[in-house]
N, CA, C and O atoms as a GROMACS GRO file, in nm:
protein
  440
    1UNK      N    1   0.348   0.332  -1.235
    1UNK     CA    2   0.426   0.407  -1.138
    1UNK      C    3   0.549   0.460  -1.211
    1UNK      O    4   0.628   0.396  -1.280
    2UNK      N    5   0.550   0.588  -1.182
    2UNK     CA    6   0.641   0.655  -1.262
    2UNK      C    7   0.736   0.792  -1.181
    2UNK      O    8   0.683   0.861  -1.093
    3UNK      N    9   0.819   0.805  -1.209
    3UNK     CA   10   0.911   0.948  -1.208
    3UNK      C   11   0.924   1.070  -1.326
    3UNK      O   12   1.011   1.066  -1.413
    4UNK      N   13   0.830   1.169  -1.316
    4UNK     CA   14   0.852   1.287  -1.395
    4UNK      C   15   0.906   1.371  -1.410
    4UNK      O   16   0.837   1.473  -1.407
    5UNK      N   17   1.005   1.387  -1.427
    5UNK     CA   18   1.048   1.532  -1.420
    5UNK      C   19   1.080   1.622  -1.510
    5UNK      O   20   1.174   1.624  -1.589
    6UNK      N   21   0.973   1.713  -1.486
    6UNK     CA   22   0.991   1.863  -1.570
    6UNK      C   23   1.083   1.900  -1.590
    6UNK      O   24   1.177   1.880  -1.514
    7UNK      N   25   1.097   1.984  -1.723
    7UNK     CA   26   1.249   2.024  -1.804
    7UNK      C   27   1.264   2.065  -1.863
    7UNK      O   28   1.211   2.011  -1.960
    8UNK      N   29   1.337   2.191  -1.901
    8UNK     CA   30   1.355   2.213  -2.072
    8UNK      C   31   1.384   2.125  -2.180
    8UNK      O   32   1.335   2.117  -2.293
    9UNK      N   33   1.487   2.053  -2.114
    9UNK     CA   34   1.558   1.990  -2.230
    9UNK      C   35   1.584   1.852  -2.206
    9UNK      O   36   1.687   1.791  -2.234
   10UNK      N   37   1.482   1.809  -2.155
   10UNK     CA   38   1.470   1.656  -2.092
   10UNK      C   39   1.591   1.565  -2.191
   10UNK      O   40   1.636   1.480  -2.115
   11UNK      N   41   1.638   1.556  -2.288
   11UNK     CA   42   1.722   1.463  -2.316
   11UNK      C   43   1.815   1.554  -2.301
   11UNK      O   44   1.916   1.486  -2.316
   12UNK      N   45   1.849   1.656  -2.282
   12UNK     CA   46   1.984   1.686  -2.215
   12UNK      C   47   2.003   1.620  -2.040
   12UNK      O   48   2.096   1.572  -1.975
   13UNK      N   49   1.899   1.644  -2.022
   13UNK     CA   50   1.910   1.624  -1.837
   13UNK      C   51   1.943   1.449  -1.849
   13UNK      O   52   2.031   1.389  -1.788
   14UNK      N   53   1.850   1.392  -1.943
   14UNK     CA   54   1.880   1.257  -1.941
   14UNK      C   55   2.053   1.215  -1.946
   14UNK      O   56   2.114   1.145  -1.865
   15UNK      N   57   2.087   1.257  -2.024
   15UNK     CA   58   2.242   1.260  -2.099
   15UNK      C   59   2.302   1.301  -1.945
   15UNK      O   60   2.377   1.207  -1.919
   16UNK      N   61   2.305   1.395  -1.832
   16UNK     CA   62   2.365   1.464  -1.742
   16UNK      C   63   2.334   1.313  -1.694
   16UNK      O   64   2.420   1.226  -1.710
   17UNK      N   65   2.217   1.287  -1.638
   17UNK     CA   66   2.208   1.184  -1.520
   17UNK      C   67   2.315   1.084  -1.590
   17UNK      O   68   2.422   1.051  -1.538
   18UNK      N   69   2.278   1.050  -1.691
   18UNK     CA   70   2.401   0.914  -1.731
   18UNK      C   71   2.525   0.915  -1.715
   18UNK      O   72   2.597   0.824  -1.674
   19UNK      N   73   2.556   1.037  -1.754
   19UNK     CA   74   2.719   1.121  -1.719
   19UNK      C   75   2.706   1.109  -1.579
   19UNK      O   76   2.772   1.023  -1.520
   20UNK      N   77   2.641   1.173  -1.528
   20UNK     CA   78   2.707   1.116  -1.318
   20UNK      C   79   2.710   1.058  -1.316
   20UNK      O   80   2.830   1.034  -1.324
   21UNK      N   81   2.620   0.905  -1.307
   21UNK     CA   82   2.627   0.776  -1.300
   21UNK      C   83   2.765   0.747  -1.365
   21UNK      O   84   2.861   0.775  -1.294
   22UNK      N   85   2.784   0.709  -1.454
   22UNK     CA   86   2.902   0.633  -1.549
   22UNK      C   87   3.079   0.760  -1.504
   22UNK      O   88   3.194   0.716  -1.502
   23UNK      N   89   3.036   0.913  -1.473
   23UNK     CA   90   3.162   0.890  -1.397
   23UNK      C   91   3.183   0.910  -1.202
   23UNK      O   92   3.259   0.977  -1.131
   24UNK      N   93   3.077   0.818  -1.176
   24UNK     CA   94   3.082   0.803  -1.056
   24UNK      C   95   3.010   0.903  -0.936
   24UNK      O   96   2.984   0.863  -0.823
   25UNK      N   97   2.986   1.035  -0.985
   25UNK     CA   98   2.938   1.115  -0.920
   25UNK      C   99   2.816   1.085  -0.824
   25UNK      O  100   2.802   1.123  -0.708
   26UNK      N  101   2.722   1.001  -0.906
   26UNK     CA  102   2.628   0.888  -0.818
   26UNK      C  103   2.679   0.785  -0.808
   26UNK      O  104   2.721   0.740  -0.914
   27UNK      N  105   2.696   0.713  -0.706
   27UNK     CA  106   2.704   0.581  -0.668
   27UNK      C  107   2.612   0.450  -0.658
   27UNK      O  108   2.635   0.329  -0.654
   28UNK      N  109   2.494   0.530  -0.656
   28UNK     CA  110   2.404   0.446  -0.557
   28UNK      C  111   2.328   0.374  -0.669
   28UNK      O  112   2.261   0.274  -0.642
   29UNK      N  113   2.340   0.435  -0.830
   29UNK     CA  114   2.263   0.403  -0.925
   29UNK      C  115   2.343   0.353  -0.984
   29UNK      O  116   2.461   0.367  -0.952
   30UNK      N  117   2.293   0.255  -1.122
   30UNK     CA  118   2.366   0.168  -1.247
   30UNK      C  119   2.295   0.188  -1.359
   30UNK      O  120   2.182   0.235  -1.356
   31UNK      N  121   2.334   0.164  -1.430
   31UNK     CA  122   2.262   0.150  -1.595
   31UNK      C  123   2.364   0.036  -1.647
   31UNK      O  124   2.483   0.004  -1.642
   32UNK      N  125   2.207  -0.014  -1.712
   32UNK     CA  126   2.221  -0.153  -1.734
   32UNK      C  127   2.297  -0.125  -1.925
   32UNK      O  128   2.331  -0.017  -1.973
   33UNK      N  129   2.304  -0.289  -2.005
   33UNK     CA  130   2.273  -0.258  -2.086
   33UNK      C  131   2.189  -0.221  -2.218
   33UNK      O  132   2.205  -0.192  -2.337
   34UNK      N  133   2.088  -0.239  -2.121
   34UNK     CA  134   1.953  -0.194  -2.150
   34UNK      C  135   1.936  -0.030  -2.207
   34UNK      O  136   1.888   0.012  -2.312
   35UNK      N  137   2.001   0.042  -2.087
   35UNK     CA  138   1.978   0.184  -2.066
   35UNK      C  139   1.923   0.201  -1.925
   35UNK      O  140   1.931   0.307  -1.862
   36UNK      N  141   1.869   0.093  -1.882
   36UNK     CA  142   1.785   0.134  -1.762
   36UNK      C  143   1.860   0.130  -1.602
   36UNK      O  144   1.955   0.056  -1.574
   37UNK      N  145   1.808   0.206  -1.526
   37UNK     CA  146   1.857   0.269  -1.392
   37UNK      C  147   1.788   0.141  -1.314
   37UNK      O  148   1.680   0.086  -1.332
   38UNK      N  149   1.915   0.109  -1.200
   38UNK     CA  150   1.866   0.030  -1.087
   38UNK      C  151   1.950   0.048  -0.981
   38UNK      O  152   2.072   0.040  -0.995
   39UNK      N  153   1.898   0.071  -0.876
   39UNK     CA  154   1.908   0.117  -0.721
   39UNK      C  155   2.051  -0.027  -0.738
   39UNK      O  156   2.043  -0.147  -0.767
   40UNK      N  157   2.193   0.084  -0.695
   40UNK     CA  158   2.299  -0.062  -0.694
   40UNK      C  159   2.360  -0.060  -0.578
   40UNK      O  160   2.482  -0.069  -0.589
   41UNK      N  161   2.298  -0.047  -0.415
   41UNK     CA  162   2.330  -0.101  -0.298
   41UNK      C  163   2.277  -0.234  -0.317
   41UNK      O  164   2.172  -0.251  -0.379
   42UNK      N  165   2.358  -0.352  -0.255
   42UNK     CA  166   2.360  -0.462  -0.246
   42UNK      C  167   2.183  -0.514  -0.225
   42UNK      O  168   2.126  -0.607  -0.281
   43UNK      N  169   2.134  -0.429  -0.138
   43UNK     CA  170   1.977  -0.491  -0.096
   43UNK      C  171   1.867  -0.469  -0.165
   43UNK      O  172   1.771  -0.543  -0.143
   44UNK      N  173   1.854  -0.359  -0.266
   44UNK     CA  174   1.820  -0.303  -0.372
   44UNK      C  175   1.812  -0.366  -0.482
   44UNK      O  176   1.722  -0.400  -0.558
   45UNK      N  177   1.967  -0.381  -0.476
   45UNK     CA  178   2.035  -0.414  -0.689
   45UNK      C  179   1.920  -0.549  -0.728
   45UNK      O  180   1.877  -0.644  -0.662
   46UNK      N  181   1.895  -0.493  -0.894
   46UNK     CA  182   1.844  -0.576  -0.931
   46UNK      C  183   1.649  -0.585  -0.873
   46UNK      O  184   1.562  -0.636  -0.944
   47UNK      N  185   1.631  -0.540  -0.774
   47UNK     CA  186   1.465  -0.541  -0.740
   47UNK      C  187   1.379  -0.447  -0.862
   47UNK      O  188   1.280  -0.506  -0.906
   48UNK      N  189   1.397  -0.355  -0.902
   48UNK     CA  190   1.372  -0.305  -1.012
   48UNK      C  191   1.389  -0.205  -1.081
   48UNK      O  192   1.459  -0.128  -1.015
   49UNK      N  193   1.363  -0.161  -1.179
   49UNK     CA  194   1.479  -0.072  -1.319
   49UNK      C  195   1.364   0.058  -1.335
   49UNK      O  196   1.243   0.041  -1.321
   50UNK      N  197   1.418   0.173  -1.363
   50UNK     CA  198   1.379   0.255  -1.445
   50UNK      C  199   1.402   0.244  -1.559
   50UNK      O  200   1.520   0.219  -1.583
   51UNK      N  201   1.316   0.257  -1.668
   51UNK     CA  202   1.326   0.293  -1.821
   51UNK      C  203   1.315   0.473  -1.862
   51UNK      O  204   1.214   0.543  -1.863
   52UNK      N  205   1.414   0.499  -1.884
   52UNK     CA  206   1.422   0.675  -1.931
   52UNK      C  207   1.329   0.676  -2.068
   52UNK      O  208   1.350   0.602  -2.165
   53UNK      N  209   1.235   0.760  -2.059
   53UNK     CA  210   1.160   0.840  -2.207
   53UNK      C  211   1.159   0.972  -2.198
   53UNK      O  212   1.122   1.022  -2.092
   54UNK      N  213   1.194   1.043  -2.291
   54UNK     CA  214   1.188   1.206  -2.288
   54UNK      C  215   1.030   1.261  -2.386
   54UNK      O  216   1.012   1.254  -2.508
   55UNK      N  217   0.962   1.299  -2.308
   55UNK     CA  218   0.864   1.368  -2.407
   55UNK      C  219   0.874   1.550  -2.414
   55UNK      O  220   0.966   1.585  -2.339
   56UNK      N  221   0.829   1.630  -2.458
   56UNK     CA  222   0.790   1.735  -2.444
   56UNK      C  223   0.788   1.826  -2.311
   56UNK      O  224   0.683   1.846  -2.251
   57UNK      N  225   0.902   1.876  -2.273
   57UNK     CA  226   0.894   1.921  -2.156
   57UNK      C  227   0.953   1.835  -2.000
   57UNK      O  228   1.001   1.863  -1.890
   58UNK      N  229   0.906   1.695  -2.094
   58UNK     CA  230   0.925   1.592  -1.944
   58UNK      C  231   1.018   1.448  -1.974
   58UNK      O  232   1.003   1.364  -2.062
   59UNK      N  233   1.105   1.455  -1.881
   59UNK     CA  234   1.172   1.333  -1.894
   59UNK      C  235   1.068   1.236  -1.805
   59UNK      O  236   0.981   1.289  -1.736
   60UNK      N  237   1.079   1.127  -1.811
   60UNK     CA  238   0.982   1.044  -1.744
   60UNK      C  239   1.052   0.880  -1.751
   60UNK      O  240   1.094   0.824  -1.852
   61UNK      N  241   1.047   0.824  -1.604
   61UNK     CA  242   1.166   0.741  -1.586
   61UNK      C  243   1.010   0.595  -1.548
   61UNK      O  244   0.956   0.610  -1.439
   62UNK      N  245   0.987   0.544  -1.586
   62UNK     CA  246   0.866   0.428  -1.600
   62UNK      C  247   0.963   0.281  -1.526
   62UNK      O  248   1.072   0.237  -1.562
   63UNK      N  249   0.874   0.237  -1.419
   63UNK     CA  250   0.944   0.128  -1.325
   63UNK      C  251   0.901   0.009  -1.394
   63UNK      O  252   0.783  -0.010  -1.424
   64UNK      N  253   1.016  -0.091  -1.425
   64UNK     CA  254   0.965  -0.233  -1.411
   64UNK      C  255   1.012  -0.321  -1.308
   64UNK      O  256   1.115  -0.309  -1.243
   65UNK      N  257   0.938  -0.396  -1.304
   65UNK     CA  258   0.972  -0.558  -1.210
   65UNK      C  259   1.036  -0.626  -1.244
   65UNK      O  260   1.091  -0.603  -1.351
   66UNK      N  261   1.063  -0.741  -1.179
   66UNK     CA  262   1.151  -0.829  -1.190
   66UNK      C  263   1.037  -0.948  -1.219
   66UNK      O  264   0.945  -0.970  -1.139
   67UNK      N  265   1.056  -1.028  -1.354
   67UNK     CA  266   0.960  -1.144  -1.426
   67UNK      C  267   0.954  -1.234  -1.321
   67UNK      O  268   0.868  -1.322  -1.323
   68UNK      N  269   1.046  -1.222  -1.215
   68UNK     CA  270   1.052  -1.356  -1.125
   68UNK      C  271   0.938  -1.328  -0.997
   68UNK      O  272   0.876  -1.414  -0.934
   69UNK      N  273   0.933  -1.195  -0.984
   69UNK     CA  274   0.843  -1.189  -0.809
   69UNK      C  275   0.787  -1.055  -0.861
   69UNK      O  276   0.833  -0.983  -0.949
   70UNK      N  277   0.653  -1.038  -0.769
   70UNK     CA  278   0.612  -0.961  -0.757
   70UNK      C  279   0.709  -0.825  -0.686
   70UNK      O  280   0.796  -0.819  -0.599
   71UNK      N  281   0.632  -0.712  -0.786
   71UNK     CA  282   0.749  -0.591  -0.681
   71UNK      C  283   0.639  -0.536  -0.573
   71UNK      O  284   0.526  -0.489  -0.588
   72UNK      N  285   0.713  -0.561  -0.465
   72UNK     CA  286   0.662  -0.496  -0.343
   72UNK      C  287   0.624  -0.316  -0.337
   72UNK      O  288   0.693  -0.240  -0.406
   73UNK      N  289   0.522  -0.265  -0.260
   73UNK     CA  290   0.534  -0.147  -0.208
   73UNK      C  291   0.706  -0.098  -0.122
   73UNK      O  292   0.791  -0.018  -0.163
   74UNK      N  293   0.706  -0.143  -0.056
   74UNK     CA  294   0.870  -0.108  -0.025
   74UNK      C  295   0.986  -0.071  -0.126
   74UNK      O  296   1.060   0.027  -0.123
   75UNK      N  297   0.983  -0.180  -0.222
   75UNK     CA  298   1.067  -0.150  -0.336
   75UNK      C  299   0.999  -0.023  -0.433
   75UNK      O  300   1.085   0.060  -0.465
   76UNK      N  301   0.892   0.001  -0.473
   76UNK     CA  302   0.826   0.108  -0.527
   76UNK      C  303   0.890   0.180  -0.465
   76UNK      O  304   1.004   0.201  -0.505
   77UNK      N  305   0.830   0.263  -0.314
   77UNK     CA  306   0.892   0.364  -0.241
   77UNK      C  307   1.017   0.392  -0.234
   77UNK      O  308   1.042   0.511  -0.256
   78UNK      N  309   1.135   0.300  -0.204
   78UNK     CA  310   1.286   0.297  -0.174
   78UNK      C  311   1.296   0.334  -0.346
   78UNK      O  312   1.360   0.440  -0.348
   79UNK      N  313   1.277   0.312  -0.431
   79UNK     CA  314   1.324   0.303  -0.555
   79UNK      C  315   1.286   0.450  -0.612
   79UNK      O  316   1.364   0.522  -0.674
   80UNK      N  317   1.115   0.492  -0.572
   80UNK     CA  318   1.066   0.605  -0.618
   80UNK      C  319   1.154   0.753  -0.573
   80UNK      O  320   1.197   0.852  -0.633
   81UNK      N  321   1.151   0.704  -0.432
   81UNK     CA  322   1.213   0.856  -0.339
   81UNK      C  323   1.330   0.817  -0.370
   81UNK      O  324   1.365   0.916  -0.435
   82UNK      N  325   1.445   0.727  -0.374
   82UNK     CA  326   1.604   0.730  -0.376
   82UNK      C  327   1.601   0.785  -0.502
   82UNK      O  328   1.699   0.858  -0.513
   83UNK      N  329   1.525   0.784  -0.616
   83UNK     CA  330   1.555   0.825  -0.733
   83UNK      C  331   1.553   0.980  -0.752
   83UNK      O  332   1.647   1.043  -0.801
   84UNK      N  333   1.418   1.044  -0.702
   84UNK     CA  334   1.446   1.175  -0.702
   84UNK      C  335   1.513   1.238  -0.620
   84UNK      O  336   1.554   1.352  -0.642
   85UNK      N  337   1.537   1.159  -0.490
   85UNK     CA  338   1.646   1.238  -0.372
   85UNK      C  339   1.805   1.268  -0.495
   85UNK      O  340   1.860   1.376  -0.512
   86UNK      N  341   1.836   1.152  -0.553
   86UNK     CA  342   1.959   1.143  -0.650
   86UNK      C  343   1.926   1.283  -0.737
   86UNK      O  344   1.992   1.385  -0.719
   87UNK      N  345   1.826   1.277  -0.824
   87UNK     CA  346   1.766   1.370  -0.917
   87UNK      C  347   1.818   1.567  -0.833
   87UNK      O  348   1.884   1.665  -0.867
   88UNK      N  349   1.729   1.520  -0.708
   88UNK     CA  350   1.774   1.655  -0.613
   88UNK      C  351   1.898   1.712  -0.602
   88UNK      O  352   1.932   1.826  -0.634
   89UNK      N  353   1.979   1.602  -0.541
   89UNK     CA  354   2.088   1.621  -0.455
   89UNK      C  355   2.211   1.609  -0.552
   89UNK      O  356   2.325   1.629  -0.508
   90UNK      N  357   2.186   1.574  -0.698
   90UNK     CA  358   2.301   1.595  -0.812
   90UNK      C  359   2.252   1.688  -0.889
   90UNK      O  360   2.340   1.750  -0.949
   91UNK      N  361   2.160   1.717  -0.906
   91UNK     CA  362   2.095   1.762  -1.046
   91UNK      C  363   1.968   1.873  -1.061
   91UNK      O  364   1.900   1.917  -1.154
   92UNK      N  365   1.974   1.887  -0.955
   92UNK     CA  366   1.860   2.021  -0.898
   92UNK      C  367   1.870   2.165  -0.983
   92UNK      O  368   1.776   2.242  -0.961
   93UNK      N  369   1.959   2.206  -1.065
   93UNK     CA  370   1.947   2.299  -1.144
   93UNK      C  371   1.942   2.291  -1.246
   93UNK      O  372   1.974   2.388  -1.315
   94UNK      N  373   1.894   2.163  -1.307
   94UNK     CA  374   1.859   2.122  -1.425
   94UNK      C  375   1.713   2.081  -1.453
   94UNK      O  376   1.684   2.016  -1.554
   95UNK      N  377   1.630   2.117  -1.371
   95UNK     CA  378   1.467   2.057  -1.377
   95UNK      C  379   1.410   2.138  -1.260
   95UNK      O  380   1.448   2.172  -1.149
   96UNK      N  381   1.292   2.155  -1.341
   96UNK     CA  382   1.207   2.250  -1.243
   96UNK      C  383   1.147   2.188  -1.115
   96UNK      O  384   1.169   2.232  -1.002
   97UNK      N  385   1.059   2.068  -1.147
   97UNK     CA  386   0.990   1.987  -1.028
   97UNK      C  387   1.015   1.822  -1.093
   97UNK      O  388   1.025   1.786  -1.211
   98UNK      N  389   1.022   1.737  -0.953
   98UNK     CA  390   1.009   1.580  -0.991
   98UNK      C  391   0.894   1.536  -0.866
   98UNK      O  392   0.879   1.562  -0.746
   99UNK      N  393   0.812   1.442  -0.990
   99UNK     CA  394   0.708   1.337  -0.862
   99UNK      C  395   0.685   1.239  -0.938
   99UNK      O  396   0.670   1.222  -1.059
  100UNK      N  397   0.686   1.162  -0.828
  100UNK     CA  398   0.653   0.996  -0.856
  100UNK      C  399   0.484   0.988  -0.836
  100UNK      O  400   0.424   1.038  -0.741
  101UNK      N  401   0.425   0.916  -0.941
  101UNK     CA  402   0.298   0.858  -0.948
  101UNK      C  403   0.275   0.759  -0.817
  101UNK      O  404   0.380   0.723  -0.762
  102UNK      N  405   0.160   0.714  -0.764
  102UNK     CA  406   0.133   0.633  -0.715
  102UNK      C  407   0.053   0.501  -0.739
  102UNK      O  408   0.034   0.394  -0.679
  103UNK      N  409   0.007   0.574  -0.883
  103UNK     CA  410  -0.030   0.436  -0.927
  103UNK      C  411   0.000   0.420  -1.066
  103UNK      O  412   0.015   0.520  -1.137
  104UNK      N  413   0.014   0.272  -1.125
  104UNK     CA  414   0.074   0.274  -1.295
  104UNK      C  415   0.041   0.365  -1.380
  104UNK      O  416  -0.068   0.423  -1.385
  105UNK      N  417   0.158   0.384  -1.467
  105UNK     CA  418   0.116   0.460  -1.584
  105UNK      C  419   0.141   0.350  -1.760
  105UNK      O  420   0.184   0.235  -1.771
  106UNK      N  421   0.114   0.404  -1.823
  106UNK     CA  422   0.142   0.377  -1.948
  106UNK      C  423   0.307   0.317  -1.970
  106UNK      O  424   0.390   0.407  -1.963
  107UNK      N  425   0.338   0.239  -1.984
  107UNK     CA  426   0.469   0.158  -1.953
  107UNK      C  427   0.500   0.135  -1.847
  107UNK      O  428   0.618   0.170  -1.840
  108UNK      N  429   0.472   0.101  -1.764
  108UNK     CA  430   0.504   0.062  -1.625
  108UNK      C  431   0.494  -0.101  -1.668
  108UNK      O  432   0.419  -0.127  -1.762
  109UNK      N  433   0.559  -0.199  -1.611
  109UNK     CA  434   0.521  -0.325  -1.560
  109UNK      C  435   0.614  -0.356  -1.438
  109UNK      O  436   0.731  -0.321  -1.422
  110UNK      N  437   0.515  -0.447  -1.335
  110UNK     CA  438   0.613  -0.464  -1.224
  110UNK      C  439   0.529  -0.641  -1.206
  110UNK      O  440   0.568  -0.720  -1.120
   0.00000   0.00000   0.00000
């Protein structure tokens, strides 16, 4: 389960999202010191992380779980859509299209 989003310059867009996040422009997200993105409302935080990879055209944000519990469908969804609503609603002139997979991809673990 994954987040794609199309791009010219996918590690530029990457670099933008981190820049909102870190000066506040998003709220709702964190980066760890990992690198990785996690939903940081209280009911959320911590259920599970995006990992950022930039390939060719596509940034691509790959979900993991938490080693302790299984990740729920709920957390998938809340995590999948809050991520590109963020992606939308900050960053919409920087990427052509975003969609979330519905089922694993190649780095995913949950």
């Amino acid at each position: 389960m994954a987040v794609r989003v199309l791009c010219n310059d996918p590690q530029k867009l990457l670099s933008q999202v981190k820049a909102a996040v870190a000066r506040g422009a998003v709220q709702t997200w964190s980066i760890d010191k990992d690198g990785d993105f996690t939903h940081s409302p209280t009911q959320w935080r911590y259920k599970a992380w995006f990992r950022p990879s930039v390939g060719p055209g596509v940034l691509v944000f790959n979900i993991l779980g938490p080693t302790t519990e299984k990740m729920s469908k709920e957390v998938y969804g809340v995590y999948h859509g809050r991520f590109i609503e963020m992606l939308l609603a900050h960053l919409d002139t920087k990427f052509e299209s975003a969609e979330a997979s519905a089922m694993p991809l190649d780095g995913d673990t949950f």
